[in-house]
N, CA, C and O atoms as a GROMACS GRO file, in nm:
protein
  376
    1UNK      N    1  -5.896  -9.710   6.060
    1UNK     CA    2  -5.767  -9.776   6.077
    1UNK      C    3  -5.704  -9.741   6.212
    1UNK      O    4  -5.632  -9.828   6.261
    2UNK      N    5  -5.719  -9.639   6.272
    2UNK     CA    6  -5.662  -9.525   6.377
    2UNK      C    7  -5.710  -9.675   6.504
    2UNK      O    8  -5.640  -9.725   6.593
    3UNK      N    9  -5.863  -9.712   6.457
    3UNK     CA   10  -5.910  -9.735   6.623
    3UNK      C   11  -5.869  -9.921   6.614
    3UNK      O   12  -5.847  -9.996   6.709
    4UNK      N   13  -5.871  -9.949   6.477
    4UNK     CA   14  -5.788 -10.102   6.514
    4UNK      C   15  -5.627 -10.085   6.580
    4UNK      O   16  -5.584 -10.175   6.651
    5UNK      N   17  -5.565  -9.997   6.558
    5UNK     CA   18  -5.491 -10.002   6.604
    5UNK      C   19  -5.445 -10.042   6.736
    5UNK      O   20  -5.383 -10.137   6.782
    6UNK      N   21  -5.516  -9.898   6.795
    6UNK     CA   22  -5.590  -9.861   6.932
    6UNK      C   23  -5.583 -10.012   7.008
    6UNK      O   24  -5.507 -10.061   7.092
    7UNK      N   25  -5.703 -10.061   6.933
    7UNK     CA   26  -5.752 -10.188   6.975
    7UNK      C   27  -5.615 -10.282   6.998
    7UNK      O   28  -5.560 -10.315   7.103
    8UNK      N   29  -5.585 -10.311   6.860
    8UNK     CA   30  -5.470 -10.386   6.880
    8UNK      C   31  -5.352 -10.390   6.969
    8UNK      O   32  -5.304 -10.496   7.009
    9UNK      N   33  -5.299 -10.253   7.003
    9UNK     CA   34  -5.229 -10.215   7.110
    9UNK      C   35  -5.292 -10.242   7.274
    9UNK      O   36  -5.248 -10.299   7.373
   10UNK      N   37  -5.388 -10.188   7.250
   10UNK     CA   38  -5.483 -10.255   7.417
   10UNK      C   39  -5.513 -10.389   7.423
   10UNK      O   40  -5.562 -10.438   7.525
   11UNK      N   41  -5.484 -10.468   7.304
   11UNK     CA   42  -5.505 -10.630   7.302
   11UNK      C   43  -5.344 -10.646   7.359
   11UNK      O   44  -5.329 -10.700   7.468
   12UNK      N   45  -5.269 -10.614   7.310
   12UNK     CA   46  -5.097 -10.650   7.298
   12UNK      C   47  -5.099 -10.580   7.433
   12UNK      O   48  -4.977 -10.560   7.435
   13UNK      N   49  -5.133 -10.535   7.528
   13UNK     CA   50  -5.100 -10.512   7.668
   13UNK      C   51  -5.137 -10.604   7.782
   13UNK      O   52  -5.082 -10.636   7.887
   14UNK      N   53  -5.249 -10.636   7.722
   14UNK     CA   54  -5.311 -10.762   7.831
   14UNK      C   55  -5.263 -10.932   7.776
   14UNK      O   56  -5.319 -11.039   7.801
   15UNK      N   57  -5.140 -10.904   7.693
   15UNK     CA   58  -5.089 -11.021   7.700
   15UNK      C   59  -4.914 -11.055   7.738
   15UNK      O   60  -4.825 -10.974   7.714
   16UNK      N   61  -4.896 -11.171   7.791
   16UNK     CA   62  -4.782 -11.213   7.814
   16UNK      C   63  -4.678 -11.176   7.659
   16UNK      O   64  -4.734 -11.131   7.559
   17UNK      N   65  -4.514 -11.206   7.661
   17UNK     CA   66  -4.465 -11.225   7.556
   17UNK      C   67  -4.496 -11.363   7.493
   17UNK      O   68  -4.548 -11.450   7.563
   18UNK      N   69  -4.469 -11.385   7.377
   18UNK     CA   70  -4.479 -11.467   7.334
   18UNK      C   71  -4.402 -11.618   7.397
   18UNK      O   72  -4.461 -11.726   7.394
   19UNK      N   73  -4.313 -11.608   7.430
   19UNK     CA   74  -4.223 -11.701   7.514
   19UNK      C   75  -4.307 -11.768   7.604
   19UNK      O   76  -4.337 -11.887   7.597
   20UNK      N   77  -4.354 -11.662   7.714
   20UNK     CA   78  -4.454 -11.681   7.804
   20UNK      C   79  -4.565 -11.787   7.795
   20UNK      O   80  -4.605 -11.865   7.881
   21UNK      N   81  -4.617 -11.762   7.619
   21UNK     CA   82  -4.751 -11.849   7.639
   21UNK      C   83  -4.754 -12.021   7.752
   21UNK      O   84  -4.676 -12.111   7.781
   22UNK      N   85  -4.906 -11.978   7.782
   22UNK     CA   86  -4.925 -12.105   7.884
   22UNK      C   87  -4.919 -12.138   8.002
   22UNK      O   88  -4.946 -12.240   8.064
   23UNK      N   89  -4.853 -11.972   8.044
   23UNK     CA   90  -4.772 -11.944   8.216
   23UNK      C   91  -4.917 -11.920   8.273
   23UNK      O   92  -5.018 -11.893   8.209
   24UNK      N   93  -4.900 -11.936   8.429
   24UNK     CA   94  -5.017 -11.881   8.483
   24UNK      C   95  -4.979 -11.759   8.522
   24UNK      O   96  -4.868 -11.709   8.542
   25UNK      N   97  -5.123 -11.707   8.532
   25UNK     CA   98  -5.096 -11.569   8.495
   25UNK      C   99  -5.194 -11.516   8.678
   25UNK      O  100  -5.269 -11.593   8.738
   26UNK      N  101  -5.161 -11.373   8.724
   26UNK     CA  102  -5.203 -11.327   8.879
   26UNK      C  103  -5.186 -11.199   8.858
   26UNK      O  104  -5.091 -11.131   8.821
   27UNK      N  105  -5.300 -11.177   8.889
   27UNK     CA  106  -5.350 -10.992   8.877
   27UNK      C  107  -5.348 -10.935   9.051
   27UNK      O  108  -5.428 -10.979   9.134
   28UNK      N  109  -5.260 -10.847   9.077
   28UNK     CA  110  -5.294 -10.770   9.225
   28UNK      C  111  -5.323 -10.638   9.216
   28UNK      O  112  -5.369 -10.569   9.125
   29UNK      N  113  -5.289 -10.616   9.322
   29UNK     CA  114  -5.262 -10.453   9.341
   29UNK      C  115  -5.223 -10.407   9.470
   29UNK      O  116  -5.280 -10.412   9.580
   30UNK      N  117  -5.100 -10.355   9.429
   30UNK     CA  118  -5.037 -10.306   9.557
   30UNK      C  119  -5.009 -10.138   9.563
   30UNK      O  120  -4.994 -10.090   9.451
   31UNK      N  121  -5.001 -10.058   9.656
   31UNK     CA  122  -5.035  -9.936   9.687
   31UNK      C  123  -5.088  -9.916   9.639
   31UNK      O  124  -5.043  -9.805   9.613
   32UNK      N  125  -5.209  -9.925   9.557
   32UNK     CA  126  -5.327  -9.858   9.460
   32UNK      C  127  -5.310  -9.889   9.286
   32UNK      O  128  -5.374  -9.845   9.189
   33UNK      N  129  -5.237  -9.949   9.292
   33UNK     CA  130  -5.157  -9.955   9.124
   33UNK      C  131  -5.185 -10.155   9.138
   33UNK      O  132  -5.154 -10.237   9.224
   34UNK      N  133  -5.261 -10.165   8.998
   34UNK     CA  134  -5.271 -10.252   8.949
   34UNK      C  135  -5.140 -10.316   8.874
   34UNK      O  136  -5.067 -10.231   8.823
   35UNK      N  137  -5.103 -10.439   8.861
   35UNK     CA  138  -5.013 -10.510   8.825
   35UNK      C  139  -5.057 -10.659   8.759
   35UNK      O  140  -5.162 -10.712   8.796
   36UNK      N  141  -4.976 -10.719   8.663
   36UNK     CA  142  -5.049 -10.841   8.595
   36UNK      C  143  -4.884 -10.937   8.619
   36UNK      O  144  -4.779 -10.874   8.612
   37UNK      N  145  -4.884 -11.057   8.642
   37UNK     CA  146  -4.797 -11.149   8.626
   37UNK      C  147  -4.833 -11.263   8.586
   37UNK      O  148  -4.932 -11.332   8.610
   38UNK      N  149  -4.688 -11.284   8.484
   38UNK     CA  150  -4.736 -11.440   8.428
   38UNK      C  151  -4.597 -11.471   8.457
   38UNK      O  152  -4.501 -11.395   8.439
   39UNK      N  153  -4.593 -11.615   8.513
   39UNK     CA  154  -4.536 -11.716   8.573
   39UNK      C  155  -4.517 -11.846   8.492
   39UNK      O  156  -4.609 -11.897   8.428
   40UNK      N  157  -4.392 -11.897   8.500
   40UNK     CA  158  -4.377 -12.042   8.496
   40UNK      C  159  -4.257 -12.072   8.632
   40UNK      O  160  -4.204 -11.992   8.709
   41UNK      N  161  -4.244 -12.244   8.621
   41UNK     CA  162  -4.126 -12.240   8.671
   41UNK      C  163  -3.990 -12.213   8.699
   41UNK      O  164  -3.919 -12.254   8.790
   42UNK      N  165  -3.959 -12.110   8.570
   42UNK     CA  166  -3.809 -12.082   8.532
   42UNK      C  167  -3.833 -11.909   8.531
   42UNK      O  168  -3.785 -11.839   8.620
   43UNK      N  169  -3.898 -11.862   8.437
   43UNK     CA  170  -3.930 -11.722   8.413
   43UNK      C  171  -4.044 -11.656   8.459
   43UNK      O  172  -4.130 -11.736   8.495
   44UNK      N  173  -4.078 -11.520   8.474
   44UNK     CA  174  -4.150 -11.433   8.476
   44UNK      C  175  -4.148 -11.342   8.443
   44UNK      O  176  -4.041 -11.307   8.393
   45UNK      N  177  -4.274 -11.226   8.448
   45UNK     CA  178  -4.310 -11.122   8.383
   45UNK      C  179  -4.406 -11.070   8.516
   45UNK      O  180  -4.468 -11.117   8.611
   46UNK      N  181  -4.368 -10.918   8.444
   46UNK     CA  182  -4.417 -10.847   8.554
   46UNK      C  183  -4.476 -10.703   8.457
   46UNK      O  184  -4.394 -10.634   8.395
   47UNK      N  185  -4.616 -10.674   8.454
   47UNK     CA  186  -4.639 -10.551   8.397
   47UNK      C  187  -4.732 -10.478   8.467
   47UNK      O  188  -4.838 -10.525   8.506
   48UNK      N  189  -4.683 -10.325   8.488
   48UNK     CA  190  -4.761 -10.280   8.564
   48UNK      C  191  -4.864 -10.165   8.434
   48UNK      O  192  -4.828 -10.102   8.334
   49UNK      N  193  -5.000 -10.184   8.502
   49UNK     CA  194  -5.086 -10.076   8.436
   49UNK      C  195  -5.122 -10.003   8.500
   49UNK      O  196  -5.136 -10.016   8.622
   50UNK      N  197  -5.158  -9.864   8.404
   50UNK     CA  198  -5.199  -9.690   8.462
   50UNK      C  199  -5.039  -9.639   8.419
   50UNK      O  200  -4.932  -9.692   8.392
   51UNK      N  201  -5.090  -9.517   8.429
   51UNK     CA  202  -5.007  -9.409   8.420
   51UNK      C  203  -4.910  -9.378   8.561
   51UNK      O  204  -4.970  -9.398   8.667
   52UNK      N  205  -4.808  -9.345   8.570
   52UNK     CA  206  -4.736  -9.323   8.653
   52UNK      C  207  -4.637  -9.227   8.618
   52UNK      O  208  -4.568  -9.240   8.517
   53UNK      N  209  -4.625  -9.104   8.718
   53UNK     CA  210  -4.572  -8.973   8.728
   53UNK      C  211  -4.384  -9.040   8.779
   53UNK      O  212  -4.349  -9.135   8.849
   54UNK      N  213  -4.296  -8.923   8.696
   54UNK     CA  214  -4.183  -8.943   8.687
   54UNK      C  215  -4.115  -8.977   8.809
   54UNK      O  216  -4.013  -9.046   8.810
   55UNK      N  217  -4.186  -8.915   8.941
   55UNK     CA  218  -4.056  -8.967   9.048
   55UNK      C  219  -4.165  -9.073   9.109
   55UNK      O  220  -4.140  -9.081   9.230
   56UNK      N  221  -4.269  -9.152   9.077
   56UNK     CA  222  -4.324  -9.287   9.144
   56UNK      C  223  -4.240  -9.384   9.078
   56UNK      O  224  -4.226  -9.484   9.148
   57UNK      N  225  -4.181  -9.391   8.974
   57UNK     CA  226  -4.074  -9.547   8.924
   57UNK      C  227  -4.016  -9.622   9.013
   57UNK      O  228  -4.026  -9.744   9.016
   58UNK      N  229  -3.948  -9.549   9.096
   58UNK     CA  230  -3.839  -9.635   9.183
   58UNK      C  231  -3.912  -9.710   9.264
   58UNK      O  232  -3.904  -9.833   9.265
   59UNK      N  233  -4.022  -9.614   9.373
   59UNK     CA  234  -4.119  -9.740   9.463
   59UNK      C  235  -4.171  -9.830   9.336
   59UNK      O  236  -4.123  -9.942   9.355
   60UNK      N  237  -4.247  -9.833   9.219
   60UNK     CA  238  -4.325  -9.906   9.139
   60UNK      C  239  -4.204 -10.020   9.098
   60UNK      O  240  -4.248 -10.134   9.084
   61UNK      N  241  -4.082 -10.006   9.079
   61UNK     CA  242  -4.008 -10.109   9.045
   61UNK      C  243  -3.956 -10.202   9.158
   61UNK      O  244  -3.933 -10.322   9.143
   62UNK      N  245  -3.941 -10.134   9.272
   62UNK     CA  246  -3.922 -10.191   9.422
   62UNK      C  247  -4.073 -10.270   9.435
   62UNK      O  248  -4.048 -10.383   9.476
   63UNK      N  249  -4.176 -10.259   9.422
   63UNK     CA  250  -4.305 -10.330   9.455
   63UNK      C  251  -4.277 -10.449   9.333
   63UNK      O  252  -4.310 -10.567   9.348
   64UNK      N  253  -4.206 -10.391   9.199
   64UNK     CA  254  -4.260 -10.488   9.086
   64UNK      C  255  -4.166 -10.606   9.134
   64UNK      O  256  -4.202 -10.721   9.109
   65UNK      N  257  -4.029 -10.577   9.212
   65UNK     CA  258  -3.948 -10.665   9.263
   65UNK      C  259  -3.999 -10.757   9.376
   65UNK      O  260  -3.979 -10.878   9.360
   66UNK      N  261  -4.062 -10.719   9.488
   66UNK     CA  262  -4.096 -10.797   9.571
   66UNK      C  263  -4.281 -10.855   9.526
   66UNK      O  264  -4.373 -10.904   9.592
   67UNK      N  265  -4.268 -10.824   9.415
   67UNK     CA  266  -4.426 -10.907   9.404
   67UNK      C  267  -4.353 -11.029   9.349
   67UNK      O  268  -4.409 -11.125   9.402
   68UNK      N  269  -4.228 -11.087   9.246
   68UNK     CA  270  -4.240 -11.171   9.243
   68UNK      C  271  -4.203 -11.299   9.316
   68UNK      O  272  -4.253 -11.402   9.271
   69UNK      N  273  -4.116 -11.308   9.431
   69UNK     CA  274  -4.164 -11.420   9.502
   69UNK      C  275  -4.299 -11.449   9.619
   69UNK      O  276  -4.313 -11.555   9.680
   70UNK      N  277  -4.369 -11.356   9.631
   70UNK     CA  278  -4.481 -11.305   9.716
   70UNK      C  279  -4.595 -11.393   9.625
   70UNK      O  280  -4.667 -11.482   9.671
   71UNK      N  281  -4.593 -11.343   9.475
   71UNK     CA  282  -4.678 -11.464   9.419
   71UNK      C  283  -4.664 -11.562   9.366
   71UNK      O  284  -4.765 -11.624   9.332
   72UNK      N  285  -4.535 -11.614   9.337
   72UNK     CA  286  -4.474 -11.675   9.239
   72UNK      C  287  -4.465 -11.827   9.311
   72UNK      O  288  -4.504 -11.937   9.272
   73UNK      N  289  -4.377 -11.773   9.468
   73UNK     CA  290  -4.372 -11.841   9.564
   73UNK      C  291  -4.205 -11.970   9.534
   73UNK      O  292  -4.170 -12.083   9.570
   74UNK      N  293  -4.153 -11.853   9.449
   74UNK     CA  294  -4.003 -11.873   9.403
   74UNK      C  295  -3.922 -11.796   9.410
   74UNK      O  296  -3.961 -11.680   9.417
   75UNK      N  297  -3.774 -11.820   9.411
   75UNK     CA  298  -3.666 -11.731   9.429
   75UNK      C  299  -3.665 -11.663   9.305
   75UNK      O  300  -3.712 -11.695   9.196
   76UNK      N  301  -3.595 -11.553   9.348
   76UNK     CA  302  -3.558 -11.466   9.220
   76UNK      C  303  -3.413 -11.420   9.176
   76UNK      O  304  -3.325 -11.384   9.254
   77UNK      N  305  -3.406 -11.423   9.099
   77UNK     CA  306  -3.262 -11.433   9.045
   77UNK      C  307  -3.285 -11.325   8.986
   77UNK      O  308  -3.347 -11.313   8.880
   78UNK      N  309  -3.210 -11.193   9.086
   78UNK     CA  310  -3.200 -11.073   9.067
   78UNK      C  311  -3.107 -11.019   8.961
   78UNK      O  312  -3.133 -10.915   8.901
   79UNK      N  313  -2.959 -11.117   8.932
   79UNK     CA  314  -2.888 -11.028   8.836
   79UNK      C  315  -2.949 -11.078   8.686
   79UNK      O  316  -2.882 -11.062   8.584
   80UNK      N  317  -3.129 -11.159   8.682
   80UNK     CA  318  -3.098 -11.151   8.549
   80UNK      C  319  -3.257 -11.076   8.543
   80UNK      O  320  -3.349 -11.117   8.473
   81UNK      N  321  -3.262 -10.980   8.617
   81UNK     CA  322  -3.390 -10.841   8.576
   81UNK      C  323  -3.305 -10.788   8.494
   81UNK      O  324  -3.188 -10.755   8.478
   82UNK      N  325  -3.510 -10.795   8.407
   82UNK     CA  326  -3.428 -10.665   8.294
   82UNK      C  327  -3.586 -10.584   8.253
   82UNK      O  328  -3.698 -10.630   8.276
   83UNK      N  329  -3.564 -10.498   8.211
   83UNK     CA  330  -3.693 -10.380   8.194
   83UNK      C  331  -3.710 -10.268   8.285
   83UNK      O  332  -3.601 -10.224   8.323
   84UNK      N  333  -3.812 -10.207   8.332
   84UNK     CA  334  -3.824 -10.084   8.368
   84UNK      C  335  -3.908 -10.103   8.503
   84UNK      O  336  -3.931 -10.213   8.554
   85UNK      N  337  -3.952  -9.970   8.558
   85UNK     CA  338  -4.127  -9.995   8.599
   85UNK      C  339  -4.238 -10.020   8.535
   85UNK      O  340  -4.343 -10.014   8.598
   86UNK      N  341  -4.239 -10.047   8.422
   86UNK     CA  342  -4.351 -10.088   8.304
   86UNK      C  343  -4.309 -10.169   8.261
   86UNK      O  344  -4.229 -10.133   8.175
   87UNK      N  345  -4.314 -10.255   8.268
   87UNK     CA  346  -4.277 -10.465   8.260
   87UNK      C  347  -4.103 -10.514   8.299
   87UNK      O  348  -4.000 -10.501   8.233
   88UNK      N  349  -4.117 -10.550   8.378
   88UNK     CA  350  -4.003 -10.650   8.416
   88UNK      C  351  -4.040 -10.790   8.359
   88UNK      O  352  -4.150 -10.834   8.327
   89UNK      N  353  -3.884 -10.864   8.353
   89UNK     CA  354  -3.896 -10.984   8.304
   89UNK      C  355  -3.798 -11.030   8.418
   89UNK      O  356  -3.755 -10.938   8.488
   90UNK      N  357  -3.736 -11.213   8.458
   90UNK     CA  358  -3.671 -11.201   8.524
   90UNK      C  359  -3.653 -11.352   8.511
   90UNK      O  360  -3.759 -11.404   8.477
   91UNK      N  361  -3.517 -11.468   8.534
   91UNK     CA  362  -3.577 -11.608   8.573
   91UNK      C  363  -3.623 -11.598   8.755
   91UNK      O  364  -3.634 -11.505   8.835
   92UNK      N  365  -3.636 -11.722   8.759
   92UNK     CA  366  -3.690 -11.763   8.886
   92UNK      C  367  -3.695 -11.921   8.956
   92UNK      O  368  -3.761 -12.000   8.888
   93UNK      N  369  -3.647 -11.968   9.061
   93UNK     CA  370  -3.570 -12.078   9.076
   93UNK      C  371  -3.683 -12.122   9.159
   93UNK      O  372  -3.714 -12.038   9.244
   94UNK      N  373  -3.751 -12.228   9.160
   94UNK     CA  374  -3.892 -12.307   9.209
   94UNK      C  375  -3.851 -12.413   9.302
   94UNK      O  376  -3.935 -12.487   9.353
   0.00000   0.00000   0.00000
């Protein structure tokens, strides 16, 4: 039971929210840290994977900020971020 879990949780990371379904989705990596985004015309998502030590957040949320018009190739409508350095959500004006 322990390793479906497991499983299930490492399935539920490599996916968008549910809202999301259907967005296209863009894998990078910037300073060495992998990142996943899924996109539509209005919203996005931003999740970063790996582990990350307590004082890297602030650069990792500053990168998670400027990755999305870099790939998105849309404005961002900063007062409506919400989340951490481990997934941002945000709209976005096309």
């Amino acid at each position: 039971m322990r390793l479906f879990t497991l499983l299930l949780l490492t399935a539920c990371a490599s996916s968008p929210m549910p809202g999301m379904a259907g967005a296209a989705k863009a894998e990078v990596t910037v300073n060495g840290r992998s990142y996943t985004l899924w996109f539509t015309d209005a919203r996005v998502e931003v999740v970063r994977h790996g582990w990350a030590s307590p004082g890297e957040h602030q650069q990792i949320r500053a990168d998670m900020i400027a990755l999305i018009p870099q790939v998105t190739g849309c404005n961002l409508d900063e007062a409506s971020l919400t989340g951490d350095s481990g997934e941002l959500r945000a709209s976005i004006r096309c």
